[in-house]
Structures are given as C-alpha cells and as structure tokens.
SEBAZA-942818 format. One line per field, with one value per atom (N, C-alpha, C): x, y, z; atom name; chain. Coordinates in pm, 1 decimal. Atoms other than C-alpha are relative to their C-alpha. Example, Ala and Ser with C-alpha at 12.3 -4.5 7.8 and 13.67 -1.06 7.14 Angstrom:
% residues 2
x	c(89.0,1230.0,90.0,-82.0,1367.0,-77.0) .
y	c(-119.0,-450.0,120.0,-119.0,-106.0,109.0) .
z	c(0.0,780.0,0.0,-6.0,714.0,73.0) .
atom	c(N,CA,C,N,CA,C) .
mol	c(A,A,A,A,A,A) .
This chain:
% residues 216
x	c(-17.8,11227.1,146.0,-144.0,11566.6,7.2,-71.3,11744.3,-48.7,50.3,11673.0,-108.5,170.0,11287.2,-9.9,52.5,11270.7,10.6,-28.3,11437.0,-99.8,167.5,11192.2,-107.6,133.7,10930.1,-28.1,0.5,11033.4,-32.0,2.2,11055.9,-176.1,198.0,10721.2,-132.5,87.9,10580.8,-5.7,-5.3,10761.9,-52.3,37.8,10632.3,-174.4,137.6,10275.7,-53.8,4.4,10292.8,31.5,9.0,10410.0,-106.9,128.6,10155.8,-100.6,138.1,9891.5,39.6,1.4,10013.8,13.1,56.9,10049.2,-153.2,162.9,9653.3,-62.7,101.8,9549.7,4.3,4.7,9679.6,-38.9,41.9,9555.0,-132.9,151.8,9240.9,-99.4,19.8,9161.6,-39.3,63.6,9000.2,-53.6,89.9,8719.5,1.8,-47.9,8882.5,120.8,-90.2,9177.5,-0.3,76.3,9142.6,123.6,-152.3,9392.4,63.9,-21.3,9387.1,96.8,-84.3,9527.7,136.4,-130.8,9782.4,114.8,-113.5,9919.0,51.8,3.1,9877.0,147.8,-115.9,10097.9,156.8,-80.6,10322.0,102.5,-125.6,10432.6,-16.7,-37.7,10328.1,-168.3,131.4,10091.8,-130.3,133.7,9726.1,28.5,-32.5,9815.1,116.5,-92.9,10120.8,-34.5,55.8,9908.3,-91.6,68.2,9670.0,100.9,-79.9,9950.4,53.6,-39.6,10071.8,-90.7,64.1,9796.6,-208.6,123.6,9489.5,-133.1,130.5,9219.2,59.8,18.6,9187.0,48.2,-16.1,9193.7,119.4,-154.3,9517.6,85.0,-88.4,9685.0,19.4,22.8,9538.3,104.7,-84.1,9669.3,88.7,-155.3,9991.3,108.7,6.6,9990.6,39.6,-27.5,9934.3,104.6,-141.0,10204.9,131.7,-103.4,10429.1,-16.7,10.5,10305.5,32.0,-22.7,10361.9,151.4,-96.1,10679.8,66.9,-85.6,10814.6,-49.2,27.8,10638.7,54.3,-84.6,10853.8,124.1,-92.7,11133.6,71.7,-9.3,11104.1,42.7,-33.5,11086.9,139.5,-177.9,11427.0,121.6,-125.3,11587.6,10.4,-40.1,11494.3,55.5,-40.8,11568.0,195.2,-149.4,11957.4,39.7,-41.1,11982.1,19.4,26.8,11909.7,133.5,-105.9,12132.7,-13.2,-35.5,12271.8,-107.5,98.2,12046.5,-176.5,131.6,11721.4,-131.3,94.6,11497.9,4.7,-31.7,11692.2,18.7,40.8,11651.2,-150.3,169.7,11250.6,-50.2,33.3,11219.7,64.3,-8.4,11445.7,-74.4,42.5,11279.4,-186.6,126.5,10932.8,59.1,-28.1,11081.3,43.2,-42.6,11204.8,-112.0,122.0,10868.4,-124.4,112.0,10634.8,-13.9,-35.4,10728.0,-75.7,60.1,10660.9,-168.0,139.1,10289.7,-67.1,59.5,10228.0,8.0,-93.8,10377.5,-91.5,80.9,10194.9,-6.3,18.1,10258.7,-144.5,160.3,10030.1,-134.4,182.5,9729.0,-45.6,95.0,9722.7,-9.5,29.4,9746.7,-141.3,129.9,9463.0,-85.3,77.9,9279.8,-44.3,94.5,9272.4,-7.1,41.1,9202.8,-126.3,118.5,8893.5,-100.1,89.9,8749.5,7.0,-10.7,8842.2,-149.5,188.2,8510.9,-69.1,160.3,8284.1,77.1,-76.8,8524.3,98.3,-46.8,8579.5,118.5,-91.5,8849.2,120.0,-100.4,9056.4,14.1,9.8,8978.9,68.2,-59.0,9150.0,128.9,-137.0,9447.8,68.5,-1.5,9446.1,53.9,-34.8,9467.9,108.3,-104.7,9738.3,152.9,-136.4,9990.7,19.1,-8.9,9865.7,78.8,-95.3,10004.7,113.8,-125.5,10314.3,60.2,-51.9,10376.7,21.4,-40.5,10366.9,104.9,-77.4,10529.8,146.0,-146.6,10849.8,20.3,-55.5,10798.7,46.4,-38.8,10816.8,151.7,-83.3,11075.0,159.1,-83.5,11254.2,32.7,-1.5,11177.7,85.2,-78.0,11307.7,120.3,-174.5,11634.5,28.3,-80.4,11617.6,11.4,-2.6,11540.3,66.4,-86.4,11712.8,-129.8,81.9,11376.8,71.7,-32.2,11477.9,-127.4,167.9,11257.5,-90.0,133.6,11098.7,-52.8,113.4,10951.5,-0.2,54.5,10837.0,-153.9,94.7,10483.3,65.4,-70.4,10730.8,24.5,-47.6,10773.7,-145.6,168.3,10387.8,-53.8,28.1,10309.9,99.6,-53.0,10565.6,-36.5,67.4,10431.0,-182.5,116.7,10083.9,-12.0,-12.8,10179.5,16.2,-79.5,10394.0,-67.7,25.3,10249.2,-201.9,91.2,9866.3,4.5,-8.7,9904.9,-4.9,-0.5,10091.5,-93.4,122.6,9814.5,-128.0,139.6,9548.1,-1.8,-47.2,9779.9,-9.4,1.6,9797.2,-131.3,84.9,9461.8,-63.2,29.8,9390.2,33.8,-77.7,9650.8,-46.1,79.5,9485.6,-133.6,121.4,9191.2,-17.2,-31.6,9355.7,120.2,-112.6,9556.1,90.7,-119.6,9885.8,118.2,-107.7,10129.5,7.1,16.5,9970.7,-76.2,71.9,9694.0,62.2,-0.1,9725.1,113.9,-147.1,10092.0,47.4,-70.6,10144.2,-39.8,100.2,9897.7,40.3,-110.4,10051.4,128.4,-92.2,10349.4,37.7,-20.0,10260.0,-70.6,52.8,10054.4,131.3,-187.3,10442.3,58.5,-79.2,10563.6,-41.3,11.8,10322.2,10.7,-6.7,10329.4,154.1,-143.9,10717.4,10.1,16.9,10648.9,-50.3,141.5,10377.5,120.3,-96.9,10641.4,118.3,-90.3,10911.8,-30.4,66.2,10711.1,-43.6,10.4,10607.8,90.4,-76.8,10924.8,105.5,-53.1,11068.2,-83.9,83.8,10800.5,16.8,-16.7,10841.7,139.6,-156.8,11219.5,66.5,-126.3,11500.1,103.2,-28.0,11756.8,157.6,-82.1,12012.3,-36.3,56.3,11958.8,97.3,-91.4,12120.5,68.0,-43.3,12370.9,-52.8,68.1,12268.4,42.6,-33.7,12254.7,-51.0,13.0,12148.8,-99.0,108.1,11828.0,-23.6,17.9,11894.5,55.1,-27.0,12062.6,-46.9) .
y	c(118.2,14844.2,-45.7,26.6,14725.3,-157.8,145.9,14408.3,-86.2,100.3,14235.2,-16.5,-22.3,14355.6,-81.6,83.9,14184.1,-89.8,168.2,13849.6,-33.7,21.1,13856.3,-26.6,-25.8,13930.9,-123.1,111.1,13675.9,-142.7,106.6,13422.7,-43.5,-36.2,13475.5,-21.7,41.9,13436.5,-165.5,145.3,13075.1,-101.7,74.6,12968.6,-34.5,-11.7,13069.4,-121.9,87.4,12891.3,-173.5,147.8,12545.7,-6.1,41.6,12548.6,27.3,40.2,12603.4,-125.8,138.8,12321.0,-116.5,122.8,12086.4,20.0,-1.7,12189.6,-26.4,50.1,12157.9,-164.2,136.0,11791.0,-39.0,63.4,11717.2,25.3,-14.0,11886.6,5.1,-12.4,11960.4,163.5,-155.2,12303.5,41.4,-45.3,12308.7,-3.4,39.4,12225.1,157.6,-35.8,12437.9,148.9,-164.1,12845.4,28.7,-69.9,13062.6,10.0,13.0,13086.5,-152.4,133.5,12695.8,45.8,-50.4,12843.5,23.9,-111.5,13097.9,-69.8,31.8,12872.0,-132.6,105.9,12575.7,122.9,-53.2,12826.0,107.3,-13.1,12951.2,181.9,-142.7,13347.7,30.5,-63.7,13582.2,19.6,-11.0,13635.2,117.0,-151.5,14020.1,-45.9,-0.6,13889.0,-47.0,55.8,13663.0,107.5,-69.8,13897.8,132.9,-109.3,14192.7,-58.5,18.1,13958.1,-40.5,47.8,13810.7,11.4,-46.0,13965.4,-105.7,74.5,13703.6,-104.9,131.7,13343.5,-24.0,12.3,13355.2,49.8,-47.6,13555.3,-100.6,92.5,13313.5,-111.6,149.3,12994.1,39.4,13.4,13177.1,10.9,83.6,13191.0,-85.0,105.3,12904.9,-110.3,62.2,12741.7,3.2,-27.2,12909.3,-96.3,52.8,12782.3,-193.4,129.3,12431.2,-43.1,6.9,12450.8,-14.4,-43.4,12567.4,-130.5,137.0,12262.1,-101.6,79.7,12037.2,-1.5,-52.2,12169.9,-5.7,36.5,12151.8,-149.7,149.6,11798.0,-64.1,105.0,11703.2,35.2,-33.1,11887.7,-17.9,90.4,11701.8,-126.9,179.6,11387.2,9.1,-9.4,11501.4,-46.4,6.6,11520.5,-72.1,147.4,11171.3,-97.1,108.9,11017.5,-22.9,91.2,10761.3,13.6,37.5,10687.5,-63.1,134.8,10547.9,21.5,-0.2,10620.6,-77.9,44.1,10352.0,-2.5,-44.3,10328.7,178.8,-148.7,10720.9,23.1,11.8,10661.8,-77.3,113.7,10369.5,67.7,-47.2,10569.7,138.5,-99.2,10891.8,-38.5,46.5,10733.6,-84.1,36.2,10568.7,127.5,-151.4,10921.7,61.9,-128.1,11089.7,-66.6,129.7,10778.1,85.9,-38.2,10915.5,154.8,-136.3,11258.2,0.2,11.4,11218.7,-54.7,117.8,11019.0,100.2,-145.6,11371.9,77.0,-123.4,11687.2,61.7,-69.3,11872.2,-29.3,90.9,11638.6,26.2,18.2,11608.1,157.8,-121.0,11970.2,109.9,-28.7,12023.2,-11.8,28.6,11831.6,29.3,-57.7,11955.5,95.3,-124.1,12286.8,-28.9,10.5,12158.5,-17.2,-10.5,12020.1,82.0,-70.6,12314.7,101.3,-64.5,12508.6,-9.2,54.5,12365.2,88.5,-18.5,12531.5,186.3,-128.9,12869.9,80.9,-70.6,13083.1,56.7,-19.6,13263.4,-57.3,109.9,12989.7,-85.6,51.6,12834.4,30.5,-75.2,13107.4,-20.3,-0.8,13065.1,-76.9,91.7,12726.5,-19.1,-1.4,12714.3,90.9,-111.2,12983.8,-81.9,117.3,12791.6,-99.8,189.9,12437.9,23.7,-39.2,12606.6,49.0,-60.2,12749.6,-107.7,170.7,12378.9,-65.7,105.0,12215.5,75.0,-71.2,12449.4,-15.3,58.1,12380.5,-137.9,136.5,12004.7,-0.4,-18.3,12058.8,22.5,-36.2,12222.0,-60.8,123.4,11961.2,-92.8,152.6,11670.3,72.4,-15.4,11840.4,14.5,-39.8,11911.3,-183.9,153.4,11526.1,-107.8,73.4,11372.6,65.0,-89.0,11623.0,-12.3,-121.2,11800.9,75.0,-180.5,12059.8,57.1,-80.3,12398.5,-68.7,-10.5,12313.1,-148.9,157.3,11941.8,15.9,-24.3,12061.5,-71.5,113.6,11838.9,-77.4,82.2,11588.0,-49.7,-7.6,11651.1,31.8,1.7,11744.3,-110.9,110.0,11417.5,-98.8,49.2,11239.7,65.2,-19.5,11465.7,-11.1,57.3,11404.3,-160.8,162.9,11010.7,-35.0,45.6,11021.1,78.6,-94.7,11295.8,-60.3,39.6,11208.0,-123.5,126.0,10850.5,-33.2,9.0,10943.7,72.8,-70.1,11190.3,-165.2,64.9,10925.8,-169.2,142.7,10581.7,88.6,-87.4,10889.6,-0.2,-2.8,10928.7,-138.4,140.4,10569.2,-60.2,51.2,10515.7,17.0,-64.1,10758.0,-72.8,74.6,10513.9,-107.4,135.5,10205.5,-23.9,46.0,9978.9,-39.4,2.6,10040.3,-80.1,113.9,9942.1,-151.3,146.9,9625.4,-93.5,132.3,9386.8,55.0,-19.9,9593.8,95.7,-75.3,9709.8,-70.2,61.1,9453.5,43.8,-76.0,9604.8,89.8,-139.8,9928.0,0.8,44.7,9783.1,-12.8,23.9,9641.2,109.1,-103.6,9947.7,74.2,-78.5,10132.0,-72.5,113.4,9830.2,83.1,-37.1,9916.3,97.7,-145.2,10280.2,6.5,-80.0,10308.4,-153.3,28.7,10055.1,90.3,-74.9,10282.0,179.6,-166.1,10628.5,-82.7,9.0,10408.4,0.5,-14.2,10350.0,159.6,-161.8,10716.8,81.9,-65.2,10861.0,-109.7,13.5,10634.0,54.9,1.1,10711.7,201.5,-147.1,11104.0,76.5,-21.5,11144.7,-56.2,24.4,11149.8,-88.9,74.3,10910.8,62.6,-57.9,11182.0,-18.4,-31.7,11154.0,95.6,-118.8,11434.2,-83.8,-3.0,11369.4,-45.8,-30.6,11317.2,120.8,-128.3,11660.8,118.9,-101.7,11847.4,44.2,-5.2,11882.1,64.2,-49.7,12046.4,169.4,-122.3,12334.3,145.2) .
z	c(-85.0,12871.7,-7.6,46.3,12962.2,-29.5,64.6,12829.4,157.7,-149.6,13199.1,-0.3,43.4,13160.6,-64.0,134.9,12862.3,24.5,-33.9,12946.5,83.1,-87.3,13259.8,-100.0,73.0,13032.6,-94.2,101.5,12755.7,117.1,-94.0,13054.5,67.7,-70.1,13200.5,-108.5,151.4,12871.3,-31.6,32.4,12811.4,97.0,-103.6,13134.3,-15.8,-40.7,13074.5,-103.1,130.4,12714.3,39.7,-49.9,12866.3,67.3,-148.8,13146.1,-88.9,75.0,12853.0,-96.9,57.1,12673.5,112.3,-86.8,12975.9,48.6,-79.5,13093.9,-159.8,122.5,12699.0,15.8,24.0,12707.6,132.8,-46.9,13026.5,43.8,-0.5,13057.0,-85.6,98.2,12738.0,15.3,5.0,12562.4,78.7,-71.0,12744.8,131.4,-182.0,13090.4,19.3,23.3,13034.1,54.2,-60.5,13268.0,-7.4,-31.8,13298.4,100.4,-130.6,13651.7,44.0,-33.8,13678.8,-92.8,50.7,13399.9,39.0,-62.8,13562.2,164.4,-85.7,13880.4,0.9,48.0,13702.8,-24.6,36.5,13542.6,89.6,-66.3,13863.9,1.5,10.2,13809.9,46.2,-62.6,13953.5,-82.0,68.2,13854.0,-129.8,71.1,13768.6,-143.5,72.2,13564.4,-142.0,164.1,13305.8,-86.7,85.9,13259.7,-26.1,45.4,13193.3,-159.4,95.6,12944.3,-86.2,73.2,12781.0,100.9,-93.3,12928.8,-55.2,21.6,12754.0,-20.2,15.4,12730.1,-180.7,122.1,12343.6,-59.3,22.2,12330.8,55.9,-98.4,12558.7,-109.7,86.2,12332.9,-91.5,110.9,11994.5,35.0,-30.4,12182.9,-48.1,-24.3,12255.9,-131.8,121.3,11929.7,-66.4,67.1,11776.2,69.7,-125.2,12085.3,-35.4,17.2,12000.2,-143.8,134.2,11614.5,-49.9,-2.7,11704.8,93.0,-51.7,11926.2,-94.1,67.9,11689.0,-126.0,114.5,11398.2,43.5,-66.8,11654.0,39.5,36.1,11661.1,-106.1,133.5,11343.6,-66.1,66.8,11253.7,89.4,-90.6,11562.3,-60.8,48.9,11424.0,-118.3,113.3,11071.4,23.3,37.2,11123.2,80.1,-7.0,11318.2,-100.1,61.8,11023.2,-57.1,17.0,10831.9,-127.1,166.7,10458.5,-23.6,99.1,10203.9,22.7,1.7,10102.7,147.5,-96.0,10283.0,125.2,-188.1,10632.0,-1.7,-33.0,10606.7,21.7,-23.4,10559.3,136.6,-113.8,10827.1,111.9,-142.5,11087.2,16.3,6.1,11024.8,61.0,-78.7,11105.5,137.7,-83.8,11363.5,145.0,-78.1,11509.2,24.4,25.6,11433.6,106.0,-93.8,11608.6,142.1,-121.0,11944.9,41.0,-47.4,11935.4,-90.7,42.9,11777.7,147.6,-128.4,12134.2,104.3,-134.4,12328.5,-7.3,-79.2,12517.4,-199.1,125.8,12173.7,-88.8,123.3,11939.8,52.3,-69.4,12183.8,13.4,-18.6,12271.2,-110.8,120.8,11905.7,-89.9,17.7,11868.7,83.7,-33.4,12128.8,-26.5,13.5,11975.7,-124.8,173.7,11544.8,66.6,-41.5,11734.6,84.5,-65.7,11946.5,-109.6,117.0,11610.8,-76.7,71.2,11455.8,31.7,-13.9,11627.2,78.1,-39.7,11719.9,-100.4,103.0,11421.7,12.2,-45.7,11578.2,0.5,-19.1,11680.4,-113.1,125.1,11377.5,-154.1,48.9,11171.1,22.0,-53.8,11371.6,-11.8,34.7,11365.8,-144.9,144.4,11001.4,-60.8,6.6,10978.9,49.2,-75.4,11195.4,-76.4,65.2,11040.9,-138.9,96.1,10704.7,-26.8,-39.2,10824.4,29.9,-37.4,10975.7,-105.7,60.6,10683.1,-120.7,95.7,10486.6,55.5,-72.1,10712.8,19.5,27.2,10717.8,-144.6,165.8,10330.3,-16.3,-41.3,10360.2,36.1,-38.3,10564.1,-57.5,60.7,10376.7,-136.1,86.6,10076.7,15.8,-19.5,10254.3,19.1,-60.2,10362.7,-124.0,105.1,10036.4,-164.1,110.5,9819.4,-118.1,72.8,9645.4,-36.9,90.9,9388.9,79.1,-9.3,9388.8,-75.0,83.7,9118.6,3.1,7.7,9244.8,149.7,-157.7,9615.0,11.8,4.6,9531.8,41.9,-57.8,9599.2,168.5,-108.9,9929.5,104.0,-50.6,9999.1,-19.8,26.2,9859.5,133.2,-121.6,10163.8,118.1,-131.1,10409.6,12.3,-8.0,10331.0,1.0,-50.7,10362.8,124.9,-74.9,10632.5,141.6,-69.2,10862.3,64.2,-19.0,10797.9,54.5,-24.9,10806.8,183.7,-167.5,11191.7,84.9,-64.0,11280.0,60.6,-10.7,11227.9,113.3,-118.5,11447.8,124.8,-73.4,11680.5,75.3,-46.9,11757.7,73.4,-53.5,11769.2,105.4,-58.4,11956.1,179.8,-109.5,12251.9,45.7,-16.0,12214.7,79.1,-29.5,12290.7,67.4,-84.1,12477.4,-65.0,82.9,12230.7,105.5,-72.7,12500.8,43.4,-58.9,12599.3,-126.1,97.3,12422.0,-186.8,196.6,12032.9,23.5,23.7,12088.7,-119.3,133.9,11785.5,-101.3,149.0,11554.6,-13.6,14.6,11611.3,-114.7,69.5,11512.4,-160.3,100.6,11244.9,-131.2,58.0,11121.5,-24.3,21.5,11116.2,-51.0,121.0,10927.8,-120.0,136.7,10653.6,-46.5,56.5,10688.1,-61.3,56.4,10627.6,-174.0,139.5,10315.6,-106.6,72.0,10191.8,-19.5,-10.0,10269.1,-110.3,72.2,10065.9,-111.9,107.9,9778.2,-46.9,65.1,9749.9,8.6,-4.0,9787.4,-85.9,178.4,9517.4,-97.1,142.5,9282.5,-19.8,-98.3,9471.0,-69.5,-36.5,9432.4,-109.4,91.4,9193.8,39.8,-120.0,9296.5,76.7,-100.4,9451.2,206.0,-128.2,9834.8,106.4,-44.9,10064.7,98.9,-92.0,10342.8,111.3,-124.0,10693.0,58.2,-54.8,10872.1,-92.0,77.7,10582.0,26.8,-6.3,10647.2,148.1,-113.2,10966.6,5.8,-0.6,10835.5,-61.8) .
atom	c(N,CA,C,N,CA,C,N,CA,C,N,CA,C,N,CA,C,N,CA,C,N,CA,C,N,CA,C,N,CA,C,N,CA,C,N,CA,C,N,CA,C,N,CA,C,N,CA,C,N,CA,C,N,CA,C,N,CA,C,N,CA,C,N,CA,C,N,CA,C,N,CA,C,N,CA,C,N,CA,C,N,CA,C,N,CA,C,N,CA,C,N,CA,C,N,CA,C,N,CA,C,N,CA,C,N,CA,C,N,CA,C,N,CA,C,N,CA,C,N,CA,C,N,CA,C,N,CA,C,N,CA,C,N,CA,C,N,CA,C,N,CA,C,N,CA,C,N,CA,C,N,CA,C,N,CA,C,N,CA,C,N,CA,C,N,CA,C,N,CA,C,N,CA,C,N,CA,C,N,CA,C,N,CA,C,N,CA,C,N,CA,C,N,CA,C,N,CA,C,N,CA,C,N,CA,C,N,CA,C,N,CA,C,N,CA,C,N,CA,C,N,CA,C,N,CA,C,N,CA,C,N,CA,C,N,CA,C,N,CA,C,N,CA,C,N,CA,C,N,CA,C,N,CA,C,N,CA,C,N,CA,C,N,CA,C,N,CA,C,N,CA,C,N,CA,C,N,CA,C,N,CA,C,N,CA,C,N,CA,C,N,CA,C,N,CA,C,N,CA,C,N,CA,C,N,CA,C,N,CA,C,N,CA,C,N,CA,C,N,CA,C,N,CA,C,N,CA,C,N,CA,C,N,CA,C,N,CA,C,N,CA,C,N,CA,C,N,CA,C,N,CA,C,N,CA,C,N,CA,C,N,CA,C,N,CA,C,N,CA,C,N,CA,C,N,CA,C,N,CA,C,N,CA,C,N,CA,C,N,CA,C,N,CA,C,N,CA,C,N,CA,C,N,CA,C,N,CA,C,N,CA,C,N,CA,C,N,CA,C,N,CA,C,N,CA,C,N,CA,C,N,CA,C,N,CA,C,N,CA,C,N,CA,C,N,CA,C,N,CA,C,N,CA,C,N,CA,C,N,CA,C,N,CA,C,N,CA,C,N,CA,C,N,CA,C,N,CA,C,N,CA,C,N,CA,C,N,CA,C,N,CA,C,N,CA,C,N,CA,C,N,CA,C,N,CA,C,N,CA,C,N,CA,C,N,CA,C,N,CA,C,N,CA,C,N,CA,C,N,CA,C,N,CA,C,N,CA,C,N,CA,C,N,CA,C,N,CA,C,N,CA,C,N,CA,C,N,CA,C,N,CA,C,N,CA,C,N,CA,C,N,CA,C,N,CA,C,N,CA,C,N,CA,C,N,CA,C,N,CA,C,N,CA,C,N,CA,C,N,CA,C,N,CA,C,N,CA,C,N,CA,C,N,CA,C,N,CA,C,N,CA,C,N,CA,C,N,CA,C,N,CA,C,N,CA,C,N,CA,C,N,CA,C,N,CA,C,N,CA,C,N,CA,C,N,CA,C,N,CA,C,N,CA,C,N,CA,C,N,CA,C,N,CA,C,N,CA,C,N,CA,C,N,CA,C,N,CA,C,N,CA,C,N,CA,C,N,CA,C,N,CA,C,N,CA,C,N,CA,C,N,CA,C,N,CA,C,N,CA,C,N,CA,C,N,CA,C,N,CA,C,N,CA,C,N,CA,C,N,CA,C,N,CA,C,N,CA,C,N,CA,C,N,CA,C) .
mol	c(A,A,A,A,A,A,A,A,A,A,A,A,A,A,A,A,A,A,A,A,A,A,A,A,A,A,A,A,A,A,A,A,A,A,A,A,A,A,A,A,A,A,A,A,A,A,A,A,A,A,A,A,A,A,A,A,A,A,A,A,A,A,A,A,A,A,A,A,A,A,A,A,A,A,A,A,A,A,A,A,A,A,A,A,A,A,A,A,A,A,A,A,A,A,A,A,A,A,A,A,A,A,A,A,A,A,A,A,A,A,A,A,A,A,A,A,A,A,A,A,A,A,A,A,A,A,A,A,A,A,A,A,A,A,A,A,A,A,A,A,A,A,A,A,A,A,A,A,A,A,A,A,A,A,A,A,A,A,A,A,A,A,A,A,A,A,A,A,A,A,A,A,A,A,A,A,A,A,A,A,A,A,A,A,A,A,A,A,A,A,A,A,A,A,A,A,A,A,A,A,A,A,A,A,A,A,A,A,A,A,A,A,A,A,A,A,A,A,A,A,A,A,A,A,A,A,A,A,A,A,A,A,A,A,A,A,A,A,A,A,A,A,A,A,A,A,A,A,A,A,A,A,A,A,A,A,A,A,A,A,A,A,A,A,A,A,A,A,A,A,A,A,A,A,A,A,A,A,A,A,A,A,A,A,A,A,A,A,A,A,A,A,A,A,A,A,A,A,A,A,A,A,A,A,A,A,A,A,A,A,A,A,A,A,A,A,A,A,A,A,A,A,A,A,A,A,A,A,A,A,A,A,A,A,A,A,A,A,A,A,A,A,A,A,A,A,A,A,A,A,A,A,A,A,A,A,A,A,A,A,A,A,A,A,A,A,A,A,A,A,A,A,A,A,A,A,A,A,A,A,A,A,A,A,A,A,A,A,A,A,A,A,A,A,A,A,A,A,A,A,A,A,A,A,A,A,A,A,A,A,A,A,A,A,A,A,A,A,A,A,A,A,A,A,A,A,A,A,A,A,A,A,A,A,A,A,A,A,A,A,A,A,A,A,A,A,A,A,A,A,A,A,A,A,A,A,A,A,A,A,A,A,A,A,A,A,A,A,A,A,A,A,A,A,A,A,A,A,A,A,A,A,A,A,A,A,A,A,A,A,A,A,A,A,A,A,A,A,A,A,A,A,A,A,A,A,A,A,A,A,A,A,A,A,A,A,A,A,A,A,A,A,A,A,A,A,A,A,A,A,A,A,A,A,A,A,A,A,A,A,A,A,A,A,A,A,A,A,A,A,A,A,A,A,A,A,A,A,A,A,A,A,A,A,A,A,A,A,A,A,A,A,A,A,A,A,A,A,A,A,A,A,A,A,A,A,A,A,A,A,A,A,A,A,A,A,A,A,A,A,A,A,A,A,A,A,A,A,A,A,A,A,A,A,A,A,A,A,A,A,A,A,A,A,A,A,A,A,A,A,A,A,A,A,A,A,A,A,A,A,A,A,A,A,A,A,A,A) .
C-alpha cells in the first residue's frame, strides 16, 4: 500500500471513529448502526465494512479512540496548570469539570454500561479502562511530583478526583445543572477540590513539579 493509501485509509478510519462516538452519545449503544456511521462519517457502505466489517470491531475501535481523547484531555489540562500545590488541585478540577460533561464521557459511559451484559465488550472495556488510568497515574505523578516508588499516591488522587467526577457526571445528565441545581453542582466542586487537597497533602511529599511537566 502506498504512503497516500494509507493516509486515505488512516483518514477514513478517523472519520468512522468520530461518527461512532457522536451516535454513541446521542443515541446510545443500543441505538447506535453502522449504516448511520458510515452515513454521519461521510463514507460509503462498502468502505466501513472494508474497514471494520462488524459492529463489534467498529465499537472496540471505538473505545480505544475514546480512551484516547479522554487521556488527551487530561494532559491538555495538565500543563495549564499554575504554581503551588492547591491552585494546581482547584485549577486542575476546574480544567477536568468540563470535559466529564463532553461526547467522550457519555459515550464512554454508554459503552461501561452495555459491557454488563456483553462479555466481549466487557473485556475490552476493562482493558482500555486500565490503560486509562494507568496514564492518568502517570500524569498526576508528573503533576504532583510522585517518585516510582509512591505511585499509590497518585491512584489514591485519581481515585478521588476522577471517581468523585465520574459520579457529578452522571448526575449531572440527570438534572437541571445549568439552571435550578447549577449551585449544588457548584458547591459539590467546592467540596470535591477540598476533599482532592486533603488527599494529596496527606498523598504527597511537599516537592511539587513545575507547570508543563506533566505534559512531557
């Protein structure tokens, strides 16, 4: 295949992969065909199935493709951040809030929950979800200056900071956040970045890295 082939090829691929993450978040799993895919994404019938001839090939894709901007995120916001421990915790949730509310998150969660009951996907699921956190880890240790040998450290802030936004996340999809309980929200991200400062003093040595480091 030549170098042009390929780019085509790579292209045709990134197209198919957005258009399954915009139809996961707006139709969900069980809404979600290939045919509207390939229909969003702008490419022929013949072309999806050349590249991804089943539904379940497409999804695990997919997932990956979503694991992968969602990890993309968090190491944009990572190297905005600012001097000093706590305004590094408070803008870093403040950076992260946003994208939990985005196409990524939901059609993240659309596929942990059709995972349940789809062994397959369920496998896959869990493969990615551990590769994800193993690079927020990762991150946070570059952002809070983790040694190797205290990386708990850094599983302990992303199991605060991460869960915590998973779970305003969902809620958030429930309710009327922008309007009547946009204050509760609020103030639920007050306490969370109390609750992330407290465990990343108790977490953390008191070196803290640079801004930018954590991006490289």
């Amino acid at each position: 295949m030549s170098v042009l082939q390929e780019e085509r090829s790579a292209e045709t691929r990134r197209k198919l992969l957005d258009a399954t993450l915009e139809c996961l978040h707006e139709f969900g799993y069980a809404g979600t065909t290939t045919i509207e895919i390939a229909r969003r994404a702008g490419v022929s019938r013949g072309a999806q199935l050349h590249h991804y001839p089943r539904k379940q090939e497409l999804v695990a894709s997919a997932l990956e493709h979503v694991f992968t901007l969602r990890l993309e995120q968090f190491r944009n916001a990572a190297v905005e951040l600012p001097a000093g421990r706590e305004a590094r915790v408070n803008a870093l949730i403040d950076l992260l809030w946003p994208a939990f509310r985005g196409p990524a998150f939901y059609a993240w969660l659309e596929l942990v929950v059709a995972s349940r009951t789809d062994a397959a996907l369920r496998d896959a699921v869990r493969a990615a979800s551990r590769r994800f956190e193993e690079g927020v880890r990762r991150i946070l240790a570059a952002i809070f200056g983790v040694s190797e040998d205290a990386r708990g450290a850094a599983g302990a802030i992303e199991f605060v900071v991460f869960g915590l936004l998973e779970s305003l996340a969902i809620e958030h999809s429930l309710r009327d956040a922008e309007g009547a309980d946009r204050a509760e929200f609020e103030a639920a991200i007050g306490f969370l970045k109390n609750l992330a400062n407290f465990i990343v003093d108790r977490s953390v040595g008191p070196v803290c890295n640079t801004p930018g480091e954590a991006g490289r």
